[in-house]
C-alpha positions, 0 to 999 in steps of 0.5 A, spaced: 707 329 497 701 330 492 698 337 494 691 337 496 684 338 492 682 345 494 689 348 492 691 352 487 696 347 484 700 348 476 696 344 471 698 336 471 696 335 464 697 337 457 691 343 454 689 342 448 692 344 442 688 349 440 688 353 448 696 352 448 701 357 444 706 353 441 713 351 445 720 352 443 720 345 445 715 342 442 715 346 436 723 344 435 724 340 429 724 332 429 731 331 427 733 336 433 728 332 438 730 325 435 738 327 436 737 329 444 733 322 445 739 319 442 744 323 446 741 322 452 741 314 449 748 314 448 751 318 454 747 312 458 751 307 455 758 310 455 756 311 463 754 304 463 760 302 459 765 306 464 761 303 470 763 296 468 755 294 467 755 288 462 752 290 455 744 289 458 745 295 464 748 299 458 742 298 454 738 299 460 742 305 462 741 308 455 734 307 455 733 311 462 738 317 458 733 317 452 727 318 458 730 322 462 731 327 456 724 326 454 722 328 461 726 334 461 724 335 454 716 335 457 717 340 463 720 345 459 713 344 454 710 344 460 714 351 463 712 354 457 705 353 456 705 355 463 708 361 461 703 362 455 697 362 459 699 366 464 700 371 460 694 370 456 689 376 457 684 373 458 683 368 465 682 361 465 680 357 471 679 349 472 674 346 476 674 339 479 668 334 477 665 337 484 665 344 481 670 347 485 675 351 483 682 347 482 687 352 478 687 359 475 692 363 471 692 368 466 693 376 466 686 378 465 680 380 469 676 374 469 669 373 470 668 374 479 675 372 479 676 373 485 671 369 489 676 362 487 672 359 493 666 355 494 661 351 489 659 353 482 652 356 483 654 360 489 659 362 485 655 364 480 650 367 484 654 371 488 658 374 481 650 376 478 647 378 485 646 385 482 640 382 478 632 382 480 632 375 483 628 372 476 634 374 472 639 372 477 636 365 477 636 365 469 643 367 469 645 361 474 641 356 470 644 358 464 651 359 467 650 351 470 648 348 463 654 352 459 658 349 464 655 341 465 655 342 457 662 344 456 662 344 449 666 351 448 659 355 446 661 363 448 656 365 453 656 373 454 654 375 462 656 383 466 658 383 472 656 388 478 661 394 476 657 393 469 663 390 465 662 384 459 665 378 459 665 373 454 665 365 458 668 358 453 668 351 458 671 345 456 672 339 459 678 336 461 679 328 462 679 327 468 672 331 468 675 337 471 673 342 466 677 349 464 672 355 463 677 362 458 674 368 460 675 374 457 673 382 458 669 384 452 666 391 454 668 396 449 667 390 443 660 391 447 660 398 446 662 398 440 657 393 437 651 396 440 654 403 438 654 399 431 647 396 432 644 403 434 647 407 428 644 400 424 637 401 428 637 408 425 640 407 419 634 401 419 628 407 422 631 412 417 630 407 410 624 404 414 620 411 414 623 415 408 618 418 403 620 415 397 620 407 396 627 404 398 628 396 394 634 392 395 635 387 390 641 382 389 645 380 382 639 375 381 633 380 381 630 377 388 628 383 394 633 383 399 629 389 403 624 394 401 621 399 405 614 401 408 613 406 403 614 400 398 610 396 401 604 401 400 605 402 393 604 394 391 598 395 396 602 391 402 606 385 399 613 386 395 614 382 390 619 377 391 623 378 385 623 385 381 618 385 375 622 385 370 625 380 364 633 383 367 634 388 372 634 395 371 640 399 369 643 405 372 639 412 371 640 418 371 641 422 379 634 425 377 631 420 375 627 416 370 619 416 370 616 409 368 610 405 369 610 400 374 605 394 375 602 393 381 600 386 384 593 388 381 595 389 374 595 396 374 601 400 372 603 406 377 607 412 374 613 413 378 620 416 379 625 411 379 632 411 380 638 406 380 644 405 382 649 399 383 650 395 390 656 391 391 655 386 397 662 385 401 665 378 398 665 381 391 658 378 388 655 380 382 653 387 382 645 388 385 641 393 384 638 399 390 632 402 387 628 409 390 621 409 387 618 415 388 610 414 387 607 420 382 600 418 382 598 422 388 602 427 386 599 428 378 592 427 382 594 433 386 597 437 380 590 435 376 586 438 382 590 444 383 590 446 375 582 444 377 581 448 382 584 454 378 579 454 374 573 452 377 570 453 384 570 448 389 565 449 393 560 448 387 564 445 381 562 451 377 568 455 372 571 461 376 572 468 376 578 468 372 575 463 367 569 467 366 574 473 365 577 469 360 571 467 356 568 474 357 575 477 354 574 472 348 567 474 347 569 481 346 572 480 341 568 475 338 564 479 332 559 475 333 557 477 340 553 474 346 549 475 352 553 476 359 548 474 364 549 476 372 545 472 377 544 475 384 541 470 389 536 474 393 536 475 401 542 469 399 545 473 406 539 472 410 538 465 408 546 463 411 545 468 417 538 465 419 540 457 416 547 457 418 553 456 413 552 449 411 545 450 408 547 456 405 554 451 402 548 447 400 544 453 397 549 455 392 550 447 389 542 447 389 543 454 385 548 450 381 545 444 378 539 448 376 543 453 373 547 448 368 541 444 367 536 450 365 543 452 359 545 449 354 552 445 354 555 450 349 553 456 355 558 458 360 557 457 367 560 460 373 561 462 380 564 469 380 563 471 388 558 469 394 551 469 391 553 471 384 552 466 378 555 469 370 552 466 364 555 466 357 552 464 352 556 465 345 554 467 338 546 469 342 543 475 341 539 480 344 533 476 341 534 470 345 536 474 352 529 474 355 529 466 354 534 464 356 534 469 363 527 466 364 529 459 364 534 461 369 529 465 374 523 459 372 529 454 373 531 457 380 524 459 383 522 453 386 524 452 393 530 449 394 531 443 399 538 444 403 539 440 410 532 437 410 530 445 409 525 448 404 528 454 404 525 460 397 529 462 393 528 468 387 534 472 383 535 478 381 537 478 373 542 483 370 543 482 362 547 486 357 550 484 349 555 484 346 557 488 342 551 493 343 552 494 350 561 494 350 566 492 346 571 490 351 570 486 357 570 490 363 564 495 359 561 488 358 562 486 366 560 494 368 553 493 364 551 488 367 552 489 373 548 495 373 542 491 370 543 487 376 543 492 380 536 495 377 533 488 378 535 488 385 532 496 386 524 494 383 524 488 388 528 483 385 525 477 383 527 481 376 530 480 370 532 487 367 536 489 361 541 493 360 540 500 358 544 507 357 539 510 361 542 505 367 549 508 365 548 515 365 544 513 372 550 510 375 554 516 372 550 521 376 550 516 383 558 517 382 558 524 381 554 524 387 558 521 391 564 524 389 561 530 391 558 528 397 566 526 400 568 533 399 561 536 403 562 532 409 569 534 409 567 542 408 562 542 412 556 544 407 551 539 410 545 543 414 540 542 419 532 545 417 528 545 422 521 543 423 516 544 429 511 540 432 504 543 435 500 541 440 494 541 438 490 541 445 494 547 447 496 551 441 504 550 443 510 547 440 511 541 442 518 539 440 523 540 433 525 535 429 532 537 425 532 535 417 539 534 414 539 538 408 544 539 403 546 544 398 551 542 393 556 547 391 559 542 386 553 539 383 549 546 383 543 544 386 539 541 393 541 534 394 534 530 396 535 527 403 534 520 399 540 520 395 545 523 401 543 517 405 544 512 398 551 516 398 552 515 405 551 508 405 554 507 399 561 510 401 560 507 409 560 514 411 554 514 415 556 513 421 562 519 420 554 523 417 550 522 425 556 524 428 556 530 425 548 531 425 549 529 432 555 536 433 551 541 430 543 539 434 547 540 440 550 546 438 544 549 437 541 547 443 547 549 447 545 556 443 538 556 443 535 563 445 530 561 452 528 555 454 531 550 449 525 545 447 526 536 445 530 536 438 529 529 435 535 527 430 535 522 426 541 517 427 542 510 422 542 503 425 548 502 423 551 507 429 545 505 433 549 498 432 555 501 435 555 501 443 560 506 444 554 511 441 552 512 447 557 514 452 559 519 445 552 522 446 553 523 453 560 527 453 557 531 447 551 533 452 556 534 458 562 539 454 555 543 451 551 544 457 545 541 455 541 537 459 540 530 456 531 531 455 533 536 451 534 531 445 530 526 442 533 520 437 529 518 433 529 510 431 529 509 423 523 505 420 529 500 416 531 497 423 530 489 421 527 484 427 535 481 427 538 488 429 534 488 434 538 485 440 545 489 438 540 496 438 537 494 444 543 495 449 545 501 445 538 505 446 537 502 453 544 506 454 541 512 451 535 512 456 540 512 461 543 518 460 536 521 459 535 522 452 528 521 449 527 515 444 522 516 439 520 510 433 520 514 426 515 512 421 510 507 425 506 503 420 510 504 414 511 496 414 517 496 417 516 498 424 511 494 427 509 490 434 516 488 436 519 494 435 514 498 440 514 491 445 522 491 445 525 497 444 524 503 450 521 508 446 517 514 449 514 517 442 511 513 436 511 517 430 505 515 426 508 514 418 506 519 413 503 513 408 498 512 414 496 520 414 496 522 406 489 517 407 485 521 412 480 521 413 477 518 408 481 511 408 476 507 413 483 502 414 488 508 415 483 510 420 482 503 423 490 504 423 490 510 427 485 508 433 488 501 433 495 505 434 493 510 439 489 505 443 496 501 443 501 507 445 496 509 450 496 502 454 504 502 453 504 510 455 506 512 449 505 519 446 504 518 438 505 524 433 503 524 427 507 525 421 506 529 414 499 532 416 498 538 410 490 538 412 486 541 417 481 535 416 488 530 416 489 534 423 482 533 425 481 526 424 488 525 428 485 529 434 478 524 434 482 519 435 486 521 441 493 523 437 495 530 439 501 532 437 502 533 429 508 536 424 508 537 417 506 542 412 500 544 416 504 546 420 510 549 418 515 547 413 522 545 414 527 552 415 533 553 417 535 555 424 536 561 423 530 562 419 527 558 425 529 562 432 528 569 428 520 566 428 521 565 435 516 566 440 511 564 434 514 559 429 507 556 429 504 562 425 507 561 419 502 560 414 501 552 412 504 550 405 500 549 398 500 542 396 504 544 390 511 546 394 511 538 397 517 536 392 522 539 398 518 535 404 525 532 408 527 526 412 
């Protein structure tokens, strides 16, 4: 009974030999298979012959032997072949030409197995039913074509559970078509672990800093890397540019030239090593090219740099020190000039740093095109230029610093700016002034340092005079750093008169020091100098600021208003003022009691961080006066901006009274101006009755000088209390001693 079309029935037909493994049967040898067809022949004859059939049914008989042995021959193949399939690891399944399934077998999981009812397409889009529904229906699409193709292309497809496959269809006669499916999902794994280390191993070359050829045994590019790809400016060349290929380097390395699509030749490091493709081919070669121009223009502009100033081009210090020491010992000498830009600082603050920058190169290019090219140029800090001209002497160190200072006066253009420049010019030569560098470098900076104290715009020659100065300036401050350590500064006091009333009007406290070290009184002058010099003015008003309100604390009776003078560097401070106001609360003294007196070198751009310090002091209560008005320093601003109660009238204004028409106009303009404002102004420096006369025509009441009583110390000065306005006023003689 034939079985039914939709029942899985054994294969009817023979496989194709390279789908079936080899049967015992059909693998036996020809002679053996020849001598079972002629056994089952002759056994049919001898059966024939022992029933009596005549010599044709013997034949016949015979011939029905040899097929059924044929017969028997071809069931065993089948059973075997059957057998193979079934223990094949992978699943094979039969679908008819209506494309439902007929057979299957196999030990292996096969591609939706399970599902063995059903046509084709439902069955493929129930086995990708996981998919998004456009990658479902292309998946079905190109499962129905492998299958009307049935050509044995591998098609790799994943199930639901996330297991690969690989499918092969082949067709069968009849139509039927036979479809091997095997699982593949660790080879899967492996290959894409093995295309992940590739792609790494892809990126890694890719983006290596040095450039990466592949060349095979015939010269030709087989790969070539990005960083290779920019060295020949975008395009590698299909075959290595040489005449044969490059032999094996060293590890290090070779350096070469290599030519660029351009014509131009590159330096690179270039390594070689030999590259054997799988098959055993000709060796090839694996290139690393290592671009040194970049590099060698990196080394060039570094072994620039330290010689030369970035910003300006110019050589730097530490050439200038190399040249100088040459020059020391070159007997023919040289004049070592210093340029120091002036107000340079004032420029940047108020300009910015980019025009300050432009400055500097400005200065620079004027400076090389007012030398000869012999001479040396050089930035040695900030606004400081050194010129060296060899083999010059002192003759010819005039004009040469008067072609700089002409070269350097015109206004300079910066950022769109005309912005004046002037420079303070310092000259010293060799070897007159110093027979090592650093004695040279020192002179020359003192004849700086001159230019700049007469005014700048100045060109001043070293002198032994400005040694033993700077000399005497170093023993000062020496001197100074031990004084304020002992304690040796003074305060002298000098009293202000009222002249409608005759009495004391207030007390000015005037630093004063007697040096134990330098045996001699030190002018307030050069103990501001060495404060400054040595950043100890702050230290110095605090000090000051001690001892007035000591005194106070101690003075016998009503204490009247003592004014101190305090810097601007303090003023800037703005924690002075809560100082002030615990100095005052730990003495006792009541705040009105003290007056701070604002100094005349308070610049315009000081004024904001001052103003809140002093805004502060008023609140604590603490008078403010604004010291040497009129001096070319104090001026509008000063009295507009600052809360002042006090305008101490300059003694420069005063020294001309009265017979100066402009001090007098001065004065009244003065008086009428702090009288608006509610002003009280004190002349200062007054020695004569006539001085004092004219003060007190033009509405200025209060007056300190010599006229008056000259400076003392405080014990002289409380043992005249009640009447230290008695003392006789002083002949113009003793004026050398006249304090702050």
């Amino acid at each position: 009974m034939r079985p039914s079309r939709h029942r899985l029935v054994p294969l009817p037909w023979p496989l194709p030999e390279f789908l079936s493994a080899p049967s015992p049967a059909l693998s036996a040898p020809r002679g053996r298979f020849a001598f079972l067809l002629t056994a089952g022949f002759v056994t049919g004859l001898l059966l024939g012959a022992l029933m009596g059939w005549p010599w044709r049914g013997m034949v016949a008989s015979g011939l029905l032997g040899s097929l059924l042995a044929w017969v028997a021959l071809r069931e065993i193949a089948l059973r075997d072949a059957l057998a193979v399939l079934r223990a094949m690891p992978c699943h094979a399944l039969v679908v008819g030409p209506d494309r439902r399934p007929l057979w299957q077998a196999g030990s292996g999981l096969g591609f939706a197995a399970a599902d063995t009812t059903g046509r084709e397409e439902d069955r493929l889009r129930t086995a990708h039913g996981h998919l998004p529904p456009h990658a479902r229906e292309a998946m079905v699409n190109a499962g129905l074509d492998a299958h009307l193709r049935a050509d044995g292309t591998p098609q790799r497809v994943q199930d639901a559970q996330g297991r690969w496959f690989e499918l092969r269809q082949f067709r069968l006669p009849g139509g039927s078509i036979v479809r091997f499916s095997a699982e593949i999902t660790q080879a899967r794994q492996r290959e894409q672990s093995l295309a992940s280390s590739e792609a790494r191993l892809l990126a890694l070359l890719e983006h290596a800093p040095v450039g990466l050829w592949k060349l095979d045994a015939e010269g030709r590019t087989r790969f070539a890397n990005a960083r290779l790809r920019r060295l020949f400016q975008g395009e590698v060349p299909p075959r290595f540019p040489g005449a044969a290929l490059p032999q094996p380097t060293p590890t290090e390395g070779t350096e070469t030239l290599l030519r660029l699509p351009d014509g131009t030749e590159r330096p690179v490091l270039l390594g070689v090593v030999p590259w054997d493709p799988p098959g055993g081919a000709p060796q090839g070669r694996l290139l690393s090219v290592l671009d040194l121009g970049a590099l060698r223009h990196a080394q060039a502009r570094l072994d620039h740099l330290a010689e030369h100033d970035p910003l300006t081009g110019l050589a730097n210090r530490a050439t200038f020190q190399a040249a100088l020491a040459a020059m020391a010992e070159d007997p023919r000498g040289g004049v070592v000039m210093l340029v120091d830009l002036d107000a340079f600082a004032q420029h940047n603050d108020r300009h910015g740093h980019a025009v300050g920058d432009a400055l500097l190169r400005e200065a620079a290019h004027r400076l090389r095109g007012a030398l000869c090219p012999s001479d040396l140029v050089c930035r040695t800090r900030g606004d400081e230029f050194a010129v060296l001209a060899f083999e010059a002497g002192a003759h010819a160190a005039p004009a040469l610093a008067g072609r700089v200072r002409a070269a350097l006066r015109a206004p300079l253009r910066a950022e769109g700016r005309e912005v004046p420049v002037t420079a303070s010019i310092g000259l010293a030569v060799a070897p007159q002034h110093g027979g090592d560098p650093a004695t040279l470098l020192r002179a020359a900076a003192l004849a700086v340092i001159e230019a700049k104290e007469m005014g700048g715009d100045t060109v001043s020659l070293f002198t032994p005079a400005l040694r033993e100065r700077d000399e005497r300036r170093a023993r000062l401050r020496e001197a100074f750093t031990a004084a304020l350590e002992a304690d040796e500064m003074e305060l002298h006091l000098q009293p202000q008169r009222n002249l409608e009333e005759g009495s004391l009007a207030g007390v000015e406290a005037l630093l004063r020091w007697n040096s134990r070290r330098l045996g001699r009184w030190v002018p307030p002058a050069e103990i501001l100098s060495a404060a400054a010099e040595l950043g100890l003015l702050a230290r110095l008003d605090r000090q000051v600021l001690r001892r007035a309100v000591t005194l106070l604390a101690g003075w016998p009776g009503p204490a009247p208003c003592l004014a101190i003078n305090i810097s601007v560097a303090t003023l800037q401070d703005q924690g002075f003022a809560g100082e002030v106001r615990e100095a005052l609360h730990a003495a006792g003294v009541a705040p009105e009691r003290l007056e701070i007196e604002i100094p005349e070198d308070l610049a315009v751009r000081d004024l904001p961080a001052v103003h809140q310090t002093l805004t502060a002091l008023r609140e604590v209560g603490v008078a403010l006066a604004l010291d040497d008005f009129g001096s070319g320093h104090s001026g509008l601003p000063h009295v507009v901006r600052l809360p002042v109660q006090r305008l101490k009238l300059d003694r420069s204004i005063v020294a001309q009274l009265p017979e100066d028409p402009k001090a007098m106009a001065v004065l009244r303009a003065t008086v009428a101006l702090a009288r608006g404002m509610g002003i009280e102004v004190v002349g200062e420096g007054v020695e004569t009755e006539a001085q004092a006369a004219s003060l007190r025509a033009a509405g200025c009441h209060v007056i300190q000088g010599w006229l008056v009583a000259r400076p003392m110390p405080a014990e002289a000065f409380l043992a005249s209390l009640p009447s230290p306005l008695l003392l006789p006023a002083p002949t113009p003689k003793a004026r050398a001693g006249t304090g702050m």
